[in-house]
C-alpha atoms as a printed R data frame, in Angstrom:
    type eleno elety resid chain resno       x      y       z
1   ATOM     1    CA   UNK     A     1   0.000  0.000   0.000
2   ATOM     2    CA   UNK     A     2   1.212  3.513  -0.964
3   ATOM     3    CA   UNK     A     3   3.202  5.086  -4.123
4   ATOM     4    CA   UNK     A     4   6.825  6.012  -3.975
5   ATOM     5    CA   UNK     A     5   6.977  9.569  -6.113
6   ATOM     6    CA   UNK     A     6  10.616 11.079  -6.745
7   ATOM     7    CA   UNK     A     7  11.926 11.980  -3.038
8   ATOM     8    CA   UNK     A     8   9.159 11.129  -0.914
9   ATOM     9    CA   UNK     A     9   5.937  8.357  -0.609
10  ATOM    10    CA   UNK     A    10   2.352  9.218  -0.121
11  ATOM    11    CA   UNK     A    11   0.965  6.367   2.086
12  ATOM    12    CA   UNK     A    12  -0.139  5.253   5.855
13  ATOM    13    CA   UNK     A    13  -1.761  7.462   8.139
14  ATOM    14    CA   UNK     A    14  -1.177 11.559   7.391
15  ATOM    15    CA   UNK     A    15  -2.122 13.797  10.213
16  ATOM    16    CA   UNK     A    16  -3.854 17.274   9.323
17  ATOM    17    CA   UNK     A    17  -2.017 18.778  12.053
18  ATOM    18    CA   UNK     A    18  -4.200 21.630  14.649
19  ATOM    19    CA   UNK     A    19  -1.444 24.826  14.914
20  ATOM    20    CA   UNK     A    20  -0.698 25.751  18.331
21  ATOM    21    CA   UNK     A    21  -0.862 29.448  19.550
22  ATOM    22    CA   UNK     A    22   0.733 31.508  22.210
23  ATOM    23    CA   UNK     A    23  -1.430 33.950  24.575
24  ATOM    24    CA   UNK     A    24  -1.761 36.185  21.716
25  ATOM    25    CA   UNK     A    25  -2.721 34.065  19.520
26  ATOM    26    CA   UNK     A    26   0.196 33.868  17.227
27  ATOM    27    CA   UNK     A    27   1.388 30.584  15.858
28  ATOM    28    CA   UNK     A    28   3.568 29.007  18.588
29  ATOM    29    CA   UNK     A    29   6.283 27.439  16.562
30  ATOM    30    CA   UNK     A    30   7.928 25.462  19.454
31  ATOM    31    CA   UNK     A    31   4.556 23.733  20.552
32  ATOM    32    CA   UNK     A    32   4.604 22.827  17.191
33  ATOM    33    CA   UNK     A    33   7.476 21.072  16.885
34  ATOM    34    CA   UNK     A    34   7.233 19.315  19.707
35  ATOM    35    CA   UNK     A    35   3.419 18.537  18.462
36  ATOM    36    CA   UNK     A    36   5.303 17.433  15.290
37  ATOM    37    CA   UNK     A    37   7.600 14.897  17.132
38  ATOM    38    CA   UNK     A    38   5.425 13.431  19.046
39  ATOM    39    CA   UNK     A    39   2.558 12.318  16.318
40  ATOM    40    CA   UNK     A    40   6.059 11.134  14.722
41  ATOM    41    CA   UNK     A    41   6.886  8.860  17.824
42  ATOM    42    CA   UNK     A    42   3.311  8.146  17.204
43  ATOM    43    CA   UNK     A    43   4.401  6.188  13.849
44  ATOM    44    CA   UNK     A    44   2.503  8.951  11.701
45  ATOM    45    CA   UNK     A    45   3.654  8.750   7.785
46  ATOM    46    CA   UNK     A    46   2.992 12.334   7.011
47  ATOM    47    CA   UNK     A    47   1.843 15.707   8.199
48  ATOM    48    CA   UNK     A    48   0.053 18.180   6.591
49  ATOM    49    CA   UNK     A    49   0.552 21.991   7.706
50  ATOM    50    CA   UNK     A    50  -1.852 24.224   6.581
51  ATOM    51    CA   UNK     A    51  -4.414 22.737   6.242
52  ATOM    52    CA   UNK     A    52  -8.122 22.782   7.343
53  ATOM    53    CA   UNK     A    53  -7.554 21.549  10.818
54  ATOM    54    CA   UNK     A    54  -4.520 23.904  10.824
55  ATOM    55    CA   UNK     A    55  -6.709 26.684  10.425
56  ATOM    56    CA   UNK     A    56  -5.058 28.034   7.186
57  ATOM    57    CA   UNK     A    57  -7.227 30.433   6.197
58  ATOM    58    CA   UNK     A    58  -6.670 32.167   9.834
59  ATOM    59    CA   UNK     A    59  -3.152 32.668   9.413
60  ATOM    60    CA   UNK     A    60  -1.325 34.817   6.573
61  ATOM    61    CA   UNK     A    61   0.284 32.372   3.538
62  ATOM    62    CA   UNK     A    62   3.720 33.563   5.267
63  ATOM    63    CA   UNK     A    63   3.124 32.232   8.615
64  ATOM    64    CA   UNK     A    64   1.422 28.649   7.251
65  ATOM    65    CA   UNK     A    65   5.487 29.163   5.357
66  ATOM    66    CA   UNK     A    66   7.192 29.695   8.685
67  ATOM    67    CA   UNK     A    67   5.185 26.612  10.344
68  ATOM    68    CA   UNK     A    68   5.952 24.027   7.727
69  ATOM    69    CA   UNK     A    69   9.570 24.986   7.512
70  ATOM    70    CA   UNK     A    70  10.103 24.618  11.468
71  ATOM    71    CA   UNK     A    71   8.028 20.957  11.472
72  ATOM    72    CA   UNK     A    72  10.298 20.022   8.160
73  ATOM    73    CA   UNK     A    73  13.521 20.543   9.701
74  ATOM    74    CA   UNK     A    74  12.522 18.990  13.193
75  ATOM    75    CA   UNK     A    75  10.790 15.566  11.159
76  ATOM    76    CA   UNK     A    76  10.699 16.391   7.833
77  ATOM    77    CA   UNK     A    77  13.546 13.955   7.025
78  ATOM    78    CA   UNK     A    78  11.233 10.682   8.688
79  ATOM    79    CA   UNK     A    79   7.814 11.552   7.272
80  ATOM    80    CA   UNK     A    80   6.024 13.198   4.184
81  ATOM    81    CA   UNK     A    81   5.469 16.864   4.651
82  ATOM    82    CA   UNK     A    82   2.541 17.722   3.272
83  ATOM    83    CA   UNK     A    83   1.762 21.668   2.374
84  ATOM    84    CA   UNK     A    84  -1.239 23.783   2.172
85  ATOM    85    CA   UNK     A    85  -1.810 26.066  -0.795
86  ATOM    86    CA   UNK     A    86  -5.427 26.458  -0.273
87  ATOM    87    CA   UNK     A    87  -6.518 29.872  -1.510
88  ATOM    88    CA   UNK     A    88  -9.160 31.369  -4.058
89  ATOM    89    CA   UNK     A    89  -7.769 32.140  -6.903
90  ATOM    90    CA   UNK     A    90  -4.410 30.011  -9.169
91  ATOM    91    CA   UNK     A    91  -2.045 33.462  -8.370
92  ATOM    92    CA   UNK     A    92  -3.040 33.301  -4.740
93  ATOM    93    CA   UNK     A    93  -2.261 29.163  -4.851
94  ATOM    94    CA   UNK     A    94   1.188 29.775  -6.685
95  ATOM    95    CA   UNK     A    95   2.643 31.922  -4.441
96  ATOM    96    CA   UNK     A    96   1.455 29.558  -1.570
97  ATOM    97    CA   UNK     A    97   3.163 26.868  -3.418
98  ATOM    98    CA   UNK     A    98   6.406 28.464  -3.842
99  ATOM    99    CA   UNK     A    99   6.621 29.480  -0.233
100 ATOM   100    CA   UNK     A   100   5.537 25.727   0.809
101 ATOM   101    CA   UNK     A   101   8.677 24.777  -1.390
102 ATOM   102    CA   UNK     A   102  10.927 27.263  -0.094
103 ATOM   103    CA   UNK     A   103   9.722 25.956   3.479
104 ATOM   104    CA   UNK     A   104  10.407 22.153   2.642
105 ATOM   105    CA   UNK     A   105   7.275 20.476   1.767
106 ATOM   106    CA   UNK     A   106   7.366 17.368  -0.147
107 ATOM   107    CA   UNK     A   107   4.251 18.542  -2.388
108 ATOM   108    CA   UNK     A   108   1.517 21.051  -2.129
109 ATOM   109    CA   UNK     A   109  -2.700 20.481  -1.016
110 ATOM   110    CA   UNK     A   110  -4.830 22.547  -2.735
111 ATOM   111    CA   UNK     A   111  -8.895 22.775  -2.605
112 ATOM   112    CA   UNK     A   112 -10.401 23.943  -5.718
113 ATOM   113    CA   UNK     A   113 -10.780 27.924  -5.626
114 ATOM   114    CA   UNK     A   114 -13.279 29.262  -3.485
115 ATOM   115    CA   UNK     A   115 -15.564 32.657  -2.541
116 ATOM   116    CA   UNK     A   116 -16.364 33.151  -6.275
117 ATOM   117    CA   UNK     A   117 -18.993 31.524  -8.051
118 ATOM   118    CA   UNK     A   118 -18.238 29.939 -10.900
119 ATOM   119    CA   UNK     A   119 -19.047 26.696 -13.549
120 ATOM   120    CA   UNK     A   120 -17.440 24.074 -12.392
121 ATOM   121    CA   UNK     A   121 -15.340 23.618 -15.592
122 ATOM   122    CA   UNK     A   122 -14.232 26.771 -14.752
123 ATOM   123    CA   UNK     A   123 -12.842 25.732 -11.370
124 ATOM   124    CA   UNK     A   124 -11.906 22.619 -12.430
125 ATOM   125    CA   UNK     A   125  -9.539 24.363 -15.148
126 ATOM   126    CA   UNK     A   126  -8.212 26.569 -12.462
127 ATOM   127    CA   UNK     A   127  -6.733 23.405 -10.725
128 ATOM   128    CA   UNK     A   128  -5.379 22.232 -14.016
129 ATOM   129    CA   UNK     A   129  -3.513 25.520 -14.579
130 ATOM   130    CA   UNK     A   130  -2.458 25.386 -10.719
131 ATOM   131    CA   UNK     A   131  -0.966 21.939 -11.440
132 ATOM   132    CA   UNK     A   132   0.488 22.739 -14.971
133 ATOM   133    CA   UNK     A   133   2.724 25.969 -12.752
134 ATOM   134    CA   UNK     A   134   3.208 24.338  -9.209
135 ATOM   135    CA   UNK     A   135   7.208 24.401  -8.081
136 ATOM   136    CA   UNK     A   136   5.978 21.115  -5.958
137 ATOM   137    CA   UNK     A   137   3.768 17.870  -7.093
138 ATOM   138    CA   UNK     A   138  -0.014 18.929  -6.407
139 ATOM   139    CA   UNK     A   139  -2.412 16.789  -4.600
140 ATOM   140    CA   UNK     A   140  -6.146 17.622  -5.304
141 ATOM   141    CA   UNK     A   141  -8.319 18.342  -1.807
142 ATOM   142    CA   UNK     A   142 -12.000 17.612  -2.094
143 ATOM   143    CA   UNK     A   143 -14.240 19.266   0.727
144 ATOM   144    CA   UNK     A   144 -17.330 20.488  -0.473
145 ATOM   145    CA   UNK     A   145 -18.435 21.202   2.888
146 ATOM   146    CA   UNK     A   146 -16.225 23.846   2.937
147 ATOM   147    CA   UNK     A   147 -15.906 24.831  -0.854
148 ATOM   148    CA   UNK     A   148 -19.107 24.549  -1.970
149 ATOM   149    CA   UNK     A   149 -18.479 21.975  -4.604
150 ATOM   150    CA   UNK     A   150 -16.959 18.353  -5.728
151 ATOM   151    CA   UNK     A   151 -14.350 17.614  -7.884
152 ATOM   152    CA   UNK     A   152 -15.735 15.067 -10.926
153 ATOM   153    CA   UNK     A   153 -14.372 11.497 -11.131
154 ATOM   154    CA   UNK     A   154 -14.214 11.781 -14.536
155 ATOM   155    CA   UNK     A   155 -11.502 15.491 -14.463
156 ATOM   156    CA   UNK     A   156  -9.336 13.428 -11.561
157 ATOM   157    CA   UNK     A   157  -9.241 10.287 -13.911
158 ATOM   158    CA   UNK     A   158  -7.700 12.755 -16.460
159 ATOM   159    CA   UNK     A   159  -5.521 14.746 -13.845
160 ATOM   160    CA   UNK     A   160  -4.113 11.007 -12.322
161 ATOM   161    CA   UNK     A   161  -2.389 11.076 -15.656
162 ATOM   162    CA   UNK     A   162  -0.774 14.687 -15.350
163 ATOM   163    CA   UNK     A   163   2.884 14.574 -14.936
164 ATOM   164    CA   UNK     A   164   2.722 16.936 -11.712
165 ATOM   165    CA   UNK     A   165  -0.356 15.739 -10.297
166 ATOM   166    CA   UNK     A   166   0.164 13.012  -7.308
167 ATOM   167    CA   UNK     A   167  -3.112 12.381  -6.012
168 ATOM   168    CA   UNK     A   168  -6.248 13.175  -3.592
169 ATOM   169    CA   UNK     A   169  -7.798 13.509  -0.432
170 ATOM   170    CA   UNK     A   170 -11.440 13.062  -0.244
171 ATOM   171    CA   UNK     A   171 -13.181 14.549   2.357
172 ATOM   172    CA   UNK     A   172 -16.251 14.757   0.324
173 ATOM   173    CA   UNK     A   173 -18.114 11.766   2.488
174 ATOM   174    CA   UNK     A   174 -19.514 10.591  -0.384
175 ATOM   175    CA   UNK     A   175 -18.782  7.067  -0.746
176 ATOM   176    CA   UNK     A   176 -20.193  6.205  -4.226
177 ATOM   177    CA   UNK     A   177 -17.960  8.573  -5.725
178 ATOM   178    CA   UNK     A   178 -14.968  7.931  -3.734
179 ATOM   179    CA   UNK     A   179 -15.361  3.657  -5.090
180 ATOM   180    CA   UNK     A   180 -16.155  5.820  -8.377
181 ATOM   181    CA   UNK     A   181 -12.351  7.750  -8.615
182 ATOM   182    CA   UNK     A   182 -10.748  4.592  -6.913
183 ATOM   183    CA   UNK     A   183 -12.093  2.444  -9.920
184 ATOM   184    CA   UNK     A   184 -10.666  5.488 -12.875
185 ATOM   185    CA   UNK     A   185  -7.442  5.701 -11.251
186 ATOM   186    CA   UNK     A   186  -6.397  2.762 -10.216
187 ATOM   187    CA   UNK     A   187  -3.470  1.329 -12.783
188 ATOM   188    CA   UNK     A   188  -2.362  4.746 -12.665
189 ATOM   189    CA   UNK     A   189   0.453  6.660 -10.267
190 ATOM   190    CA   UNK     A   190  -2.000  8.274  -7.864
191 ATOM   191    CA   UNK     A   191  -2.511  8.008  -4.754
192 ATOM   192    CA   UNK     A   192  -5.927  8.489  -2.917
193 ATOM   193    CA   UNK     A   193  -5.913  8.951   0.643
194 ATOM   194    CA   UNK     A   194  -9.537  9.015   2.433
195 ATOM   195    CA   UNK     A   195 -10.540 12.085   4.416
196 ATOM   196    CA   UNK     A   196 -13.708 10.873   6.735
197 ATOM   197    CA   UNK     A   197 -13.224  8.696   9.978
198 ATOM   198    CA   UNK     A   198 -16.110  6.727   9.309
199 ATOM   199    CA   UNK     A   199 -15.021  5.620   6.012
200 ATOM   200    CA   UNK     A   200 -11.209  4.308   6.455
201 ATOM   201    CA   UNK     A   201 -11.520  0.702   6.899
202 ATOM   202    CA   UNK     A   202 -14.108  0.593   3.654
203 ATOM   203    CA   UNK     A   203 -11.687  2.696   1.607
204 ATOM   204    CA   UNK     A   204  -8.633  1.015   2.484
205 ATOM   205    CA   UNK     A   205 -10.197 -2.091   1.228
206 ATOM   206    CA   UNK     A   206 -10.812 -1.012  -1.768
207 ATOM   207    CA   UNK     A   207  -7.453  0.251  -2.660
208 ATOM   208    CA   UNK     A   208  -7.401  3.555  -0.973
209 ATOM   209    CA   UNK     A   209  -3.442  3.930   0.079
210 ATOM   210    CA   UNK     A   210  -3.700  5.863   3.526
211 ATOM   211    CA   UNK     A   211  -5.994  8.427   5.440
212 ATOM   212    CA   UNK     A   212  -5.926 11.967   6.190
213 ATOM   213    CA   UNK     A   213  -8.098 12.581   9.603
214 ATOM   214    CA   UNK     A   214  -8.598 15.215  12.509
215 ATOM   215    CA   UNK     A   215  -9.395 12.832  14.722
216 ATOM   216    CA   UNK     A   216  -6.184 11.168  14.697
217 ATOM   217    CA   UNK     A   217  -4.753 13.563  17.042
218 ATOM   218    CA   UNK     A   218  -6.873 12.403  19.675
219 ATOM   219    CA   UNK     A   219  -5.641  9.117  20.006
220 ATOM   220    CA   UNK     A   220  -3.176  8.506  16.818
221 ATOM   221    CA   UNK     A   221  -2.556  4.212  17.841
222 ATOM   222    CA   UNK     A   222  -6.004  2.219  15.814
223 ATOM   223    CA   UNK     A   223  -5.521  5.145  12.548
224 ATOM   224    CA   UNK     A   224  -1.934  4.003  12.577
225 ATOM   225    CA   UNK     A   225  -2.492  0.267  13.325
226 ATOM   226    CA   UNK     A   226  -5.096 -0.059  10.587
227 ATOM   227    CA   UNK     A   227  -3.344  1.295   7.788
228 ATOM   228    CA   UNK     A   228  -0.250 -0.656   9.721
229 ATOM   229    CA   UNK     A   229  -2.550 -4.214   8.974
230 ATOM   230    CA   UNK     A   230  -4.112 -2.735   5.793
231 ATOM   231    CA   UNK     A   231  -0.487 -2.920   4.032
232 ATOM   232    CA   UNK     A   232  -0.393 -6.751   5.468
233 ATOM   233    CA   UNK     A   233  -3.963 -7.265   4.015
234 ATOM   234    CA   UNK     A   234  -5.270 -8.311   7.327
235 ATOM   235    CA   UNK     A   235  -9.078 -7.074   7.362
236 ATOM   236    CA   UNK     A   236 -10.125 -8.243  10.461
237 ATOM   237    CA   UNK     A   237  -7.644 -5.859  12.324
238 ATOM   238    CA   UNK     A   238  -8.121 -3.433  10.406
239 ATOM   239    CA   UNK     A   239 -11.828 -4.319  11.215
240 ATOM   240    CA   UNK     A   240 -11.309 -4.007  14.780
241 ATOM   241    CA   UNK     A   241  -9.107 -0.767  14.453
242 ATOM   242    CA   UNK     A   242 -12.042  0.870  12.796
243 ATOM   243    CA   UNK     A   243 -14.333 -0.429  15.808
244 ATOM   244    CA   UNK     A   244 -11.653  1.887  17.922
245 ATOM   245    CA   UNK     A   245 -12.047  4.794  15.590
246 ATOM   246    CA   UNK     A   246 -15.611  4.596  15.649
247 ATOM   247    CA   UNK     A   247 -15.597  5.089  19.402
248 ATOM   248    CA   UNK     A   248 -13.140  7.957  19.502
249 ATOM   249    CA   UNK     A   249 -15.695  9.526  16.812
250 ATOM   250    CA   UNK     A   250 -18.471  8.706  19.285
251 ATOM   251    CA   UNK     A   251 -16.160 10.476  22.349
252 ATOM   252    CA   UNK     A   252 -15.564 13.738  20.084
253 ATOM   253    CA   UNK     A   253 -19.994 13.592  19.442
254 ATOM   254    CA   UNK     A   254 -20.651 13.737  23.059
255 ATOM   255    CA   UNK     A   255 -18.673 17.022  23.152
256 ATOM   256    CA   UNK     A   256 -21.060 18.707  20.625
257 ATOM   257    CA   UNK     A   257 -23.490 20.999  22.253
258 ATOM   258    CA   UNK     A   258 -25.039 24.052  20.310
259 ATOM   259    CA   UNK     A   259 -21.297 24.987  19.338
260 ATOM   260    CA   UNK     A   260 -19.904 25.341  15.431
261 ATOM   261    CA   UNK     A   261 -18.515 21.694  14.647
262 ATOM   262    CA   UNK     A   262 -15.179 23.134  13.882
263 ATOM   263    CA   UNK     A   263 -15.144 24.943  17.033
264 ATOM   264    CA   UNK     A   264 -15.784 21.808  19.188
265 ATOM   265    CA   UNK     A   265 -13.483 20.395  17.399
266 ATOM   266    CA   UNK     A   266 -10.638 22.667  18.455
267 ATOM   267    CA   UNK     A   267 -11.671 22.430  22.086
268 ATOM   268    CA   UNK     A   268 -11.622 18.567  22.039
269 ATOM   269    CA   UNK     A   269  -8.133 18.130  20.416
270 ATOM   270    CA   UNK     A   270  -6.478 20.629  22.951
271 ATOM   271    CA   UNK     A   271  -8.201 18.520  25.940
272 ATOM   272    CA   UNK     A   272  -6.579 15.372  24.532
273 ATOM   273    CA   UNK     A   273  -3.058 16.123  23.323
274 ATOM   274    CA   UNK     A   274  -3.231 18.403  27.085
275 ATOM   275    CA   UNK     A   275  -3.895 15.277  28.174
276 ATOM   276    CA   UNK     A   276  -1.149 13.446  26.008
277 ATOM   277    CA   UNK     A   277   1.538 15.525  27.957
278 ATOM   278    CA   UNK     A   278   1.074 18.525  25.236
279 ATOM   279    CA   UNK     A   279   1.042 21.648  26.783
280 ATOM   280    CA   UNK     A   280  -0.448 23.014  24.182
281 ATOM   281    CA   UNK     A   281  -3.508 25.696  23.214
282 ATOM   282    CA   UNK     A   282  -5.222 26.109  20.102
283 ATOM   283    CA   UNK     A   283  -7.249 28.836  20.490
């Protein structure tokens, strides 16, 4: 399970990583890193800075920079650094992309544009003209919850065979379509990675080649140890693993009360990696 690209591999169990803050609520870089270490100790294959969990859109394109190039020289030579790019427009995206290479990443994330309506083979060309100009390899990021829209199986069947694309993370929850893009890209060199905690031992099954989940923060050993048992082909851990994740899912429900999802979500990571040993805040 996974695919080896020139450099680094895109496989296992990729952590969108939360960003600490200080008092003030700047990034704090050394909480970071020692966040960073620790979901490495944890047997992580990747981390992605900058990305939704990471609050990206909060922080300015140069600080998201600043972040990734602190966790890349503390881990980035024992896991896949994965960059965020996300923005809402290809300019905006490009310059994120050249600052996530000057900072170290491996390859850059990227959502479709946002905030402006448009046809969808409008945005879709966007991310085609993103990957044809990227400095890094471009992995397509599929959240219509927050975008608004979903990337066609059919365009990511064409992208799997663009020389600079490497693959996608579907966060869309919709598992028709996600069997649908496994099925078009499948004898090709790209790598899907599944985006919902609900989903994981379903997709890995079916030939996804790792996961990219929140939730892993909160307890990172049964995301690990399925896609650990998913390489050996043994189902019935992985099985079991996704029994685990199911009731860390359930644990993170019971904190929802008439807050923003996202918001709860914050609150419930900091109480667990506090209670990891992380001194840590996140808001």
């Amino acid at each position: 399970m996974g695919i080896d690209f020139q450099g680094f591999s895109i496989n296992g169990a990729v952590v969108p990583m939360v960003t600490p803050v200080d008092d003030c609520g700047e990034i704090d870089i050394a909480g970071s890193v020692r966040l960073a270490k620790w979901l490495v100790s944890k047997r992580v294959n990747g981390i992605f800075v900058g990305g939704t969990t990471g609050r990206f859109s909060h922080f300015a394109s140069e600080q998201n920079a600043t972040l990734c190039t602190a966790i890349a020289e503390a881990v980035g030579d024992q896991v896949t650094i994965y960059g965020g790019i996300c923005d809402s427009g290809v300019p905006r995206m490009l310059r994120n992309a050249a600052l996530m290479k000057s900072a170290g990443a491996d390859l850059a994330v990227a959502t479709g544009p946002y905030y402006l309506s448009r046809l969808q083979e409008e945005r879709e060309g966007e991310l085609e003209l993103l990957a044809d100009r990227s400095p890094l390899p471009v992995m397509f990021y599929d959240i219509p919850e927050f975008v608004g829209y979903r990337l066609s199986a059919c365009w990511l069947e064409r992208m799997a065979d663009h020389e600079n694309v490497v693959g996608y993370k579907d966060s869309s929850d919709d598992w028709r379509h996600h069997l649908d893009v496994l099925a078009r890209t499948r004898c090709k060199k790209f790598a899907v990675l599944m985006g919902k905690e609900l989903l994981l031992a379903d997709a890995l099954q079916s030939g996804a080649q790792g996961l990219v989940v929140s939730l892993l923060q909160a307890d990172p050993e049964p995301f690990v140890v399925m896609t650990e048992e998913a390489t050996k082909g043994n189902w019935e851990a992985v099985r079991q693993q996704q029994g685990q994740v199911g009731k860390i899912v359930d644990d993170f429900l019971t904190w929802y009360k008439p807050r923003p999802v996202f918001s709860t979500l914050l609150r419930y990571l900091e109480f667990k990696l506090r209670a990891n040993g992380l001194d840590i805040r996140l808001e």
